[in-house]
DOVOTI-215067 format. One line per 4 residues: number of its first residue (from 1); their letters; for each residue x, z, y of N, C-alpha, C. Coordinates in pm, whole numbers. Atoms other than C-alpha are relative to their C-alpha. Layout:
BEGIN
NUM) A) X Z Y X Z Y X Z Y ~ ...
***
This chain:
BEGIN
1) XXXX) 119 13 79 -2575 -6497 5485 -80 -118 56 ~ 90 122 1 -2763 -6811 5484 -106 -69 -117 ~ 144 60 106 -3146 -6935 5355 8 -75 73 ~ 53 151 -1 -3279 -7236 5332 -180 54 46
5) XXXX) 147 -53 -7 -3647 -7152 5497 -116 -146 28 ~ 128 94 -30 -3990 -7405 5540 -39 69 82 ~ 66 73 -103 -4189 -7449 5839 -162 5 -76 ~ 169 54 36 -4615 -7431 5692 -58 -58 69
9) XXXX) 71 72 -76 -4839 -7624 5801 -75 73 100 ~ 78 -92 -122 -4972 -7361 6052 118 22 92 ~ -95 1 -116 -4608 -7360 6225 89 153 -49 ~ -37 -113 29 -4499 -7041 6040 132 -11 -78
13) XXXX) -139 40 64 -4164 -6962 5910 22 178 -88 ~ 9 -111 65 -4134 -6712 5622 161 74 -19 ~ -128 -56 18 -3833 -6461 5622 -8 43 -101 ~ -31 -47 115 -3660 -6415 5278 -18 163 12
17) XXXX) 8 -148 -8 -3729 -6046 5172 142 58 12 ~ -141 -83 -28 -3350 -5958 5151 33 -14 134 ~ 3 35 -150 -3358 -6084 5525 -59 139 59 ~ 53 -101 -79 -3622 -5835 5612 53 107 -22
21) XXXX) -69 -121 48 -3496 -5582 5396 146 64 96 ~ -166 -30 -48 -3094 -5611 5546 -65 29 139 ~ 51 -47 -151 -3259 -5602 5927 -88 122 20 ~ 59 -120 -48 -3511 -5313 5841 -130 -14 63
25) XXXX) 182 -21 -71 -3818 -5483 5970 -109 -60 -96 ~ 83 26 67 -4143 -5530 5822 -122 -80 78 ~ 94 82 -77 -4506 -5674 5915 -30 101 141 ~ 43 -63 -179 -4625 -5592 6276 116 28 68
29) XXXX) -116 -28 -85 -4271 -5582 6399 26 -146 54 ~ -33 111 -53 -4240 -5787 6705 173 -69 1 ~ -106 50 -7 -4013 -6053 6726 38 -107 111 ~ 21 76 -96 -3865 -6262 7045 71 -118 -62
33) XXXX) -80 95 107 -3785 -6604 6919 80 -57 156 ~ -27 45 -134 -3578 -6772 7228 92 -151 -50 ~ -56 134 24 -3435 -7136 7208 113 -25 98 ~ -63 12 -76 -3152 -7198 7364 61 -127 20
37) XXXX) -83 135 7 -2957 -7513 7524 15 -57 -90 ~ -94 63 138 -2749 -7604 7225 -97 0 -118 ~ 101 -3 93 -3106 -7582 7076 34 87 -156 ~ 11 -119 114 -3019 -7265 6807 -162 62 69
41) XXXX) 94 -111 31 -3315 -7044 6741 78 122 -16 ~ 14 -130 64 -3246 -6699 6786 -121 62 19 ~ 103 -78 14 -3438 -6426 6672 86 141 29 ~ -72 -135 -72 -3402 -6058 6850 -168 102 -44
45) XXXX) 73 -122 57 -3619 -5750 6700 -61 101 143 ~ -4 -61 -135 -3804 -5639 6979 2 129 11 ~ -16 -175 37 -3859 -5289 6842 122 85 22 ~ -131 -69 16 -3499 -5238 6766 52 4 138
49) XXXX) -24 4 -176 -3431 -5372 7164 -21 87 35 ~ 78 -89 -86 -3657 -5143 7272 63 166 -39 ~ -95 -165 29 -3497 -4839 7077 139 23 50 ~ -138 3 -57 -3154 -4928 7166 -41 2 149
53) XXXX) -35 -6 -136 -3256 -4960 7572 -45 125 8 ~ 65 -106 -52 -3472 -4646 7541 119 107 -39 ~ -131 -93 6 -3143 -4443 7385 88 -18 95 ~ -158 18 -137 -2877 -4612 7650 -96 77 163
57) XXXX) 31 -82 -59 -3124 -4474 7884 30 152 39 ~ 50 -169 82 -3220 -4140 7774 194 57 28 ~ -159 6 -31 -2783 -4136 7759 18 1 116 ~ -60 2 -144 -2737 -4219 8119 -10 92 70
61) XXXX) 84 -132 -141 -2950 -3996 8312 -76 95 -88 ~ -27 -111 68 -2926 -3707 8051 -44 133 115 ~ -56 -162 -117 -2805 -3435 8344 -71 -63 160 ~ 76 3 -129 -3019 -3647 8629 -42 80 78
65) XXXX) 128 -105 -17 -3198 -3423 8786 -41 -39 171 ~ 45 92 -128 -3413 -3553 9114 -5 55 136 ~ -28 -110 -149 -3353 -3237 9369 152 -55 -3 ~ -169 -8 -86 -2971 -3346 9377 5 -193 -26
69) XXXX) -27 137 -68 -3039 -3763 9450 1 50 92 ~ -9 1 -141 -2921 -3848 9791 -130 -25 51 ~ 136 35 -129 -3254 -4008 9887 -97 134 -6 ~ 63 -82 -32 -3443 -3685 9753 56 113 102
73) XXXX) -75 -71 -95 -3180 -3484 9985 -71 4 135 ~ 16 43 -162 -3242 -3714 10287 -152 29 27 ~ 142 -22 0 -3623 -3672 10216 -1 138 35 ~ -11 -111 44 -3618 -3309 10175 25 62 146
77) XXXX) -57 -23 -173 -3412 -3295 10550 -94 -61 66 ~ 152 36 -96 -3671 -3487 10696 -92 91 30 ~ 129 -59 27 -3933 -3312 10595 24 132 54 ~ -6 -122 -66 -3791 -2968 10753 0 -10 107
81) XXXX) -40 43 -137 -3701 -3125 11031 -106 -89 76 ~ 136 105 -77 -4041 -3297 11120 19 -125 8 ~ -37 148 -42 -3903 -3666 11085 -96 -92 -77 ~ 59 149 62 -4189 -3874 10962 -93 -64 72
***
């Protein structure tokens, strides 16, 4: 999929509505614009980022639980044992 977009005289760049539509975002949804070397523009949805890291999270350390880390262990032995 490829538009043809303008540049306004305030520096703004308007996304076709079937653009916003196919991605799902609307107004007040941030966006990171980043330039790279080879001078492309991308654009990355920061919302959607932010939902996707907060699920791969939330996924990882599911069954965490902070009485069975090693450091709360080693803490835990200290602390019976008078070591601080």
């Amino acid at each position: 999929m490829d538009y043809v977009v303008v540049i306004d005289e305030r520096g703004r760049i308007v996304l076709p509505k079937e653009v916003r539509r196919r991605l799902g975002i609307s107004d007040k949804h941030r966006i990171l614009v980043r330039v790279r070397d080879d001078n492309v523009i991308e654009l990355h949805i920061l919302d959607k980022l932010y939902e996707s890291v907060t699920r791969t999270f939330e996924e990882k350390f599911r069954d965490w639980k902070e009485e069975e880390h090693e450091a709360s262990k080693l803490l835990s032995k200290m602390m019976k044992n008078g070591d601080n």
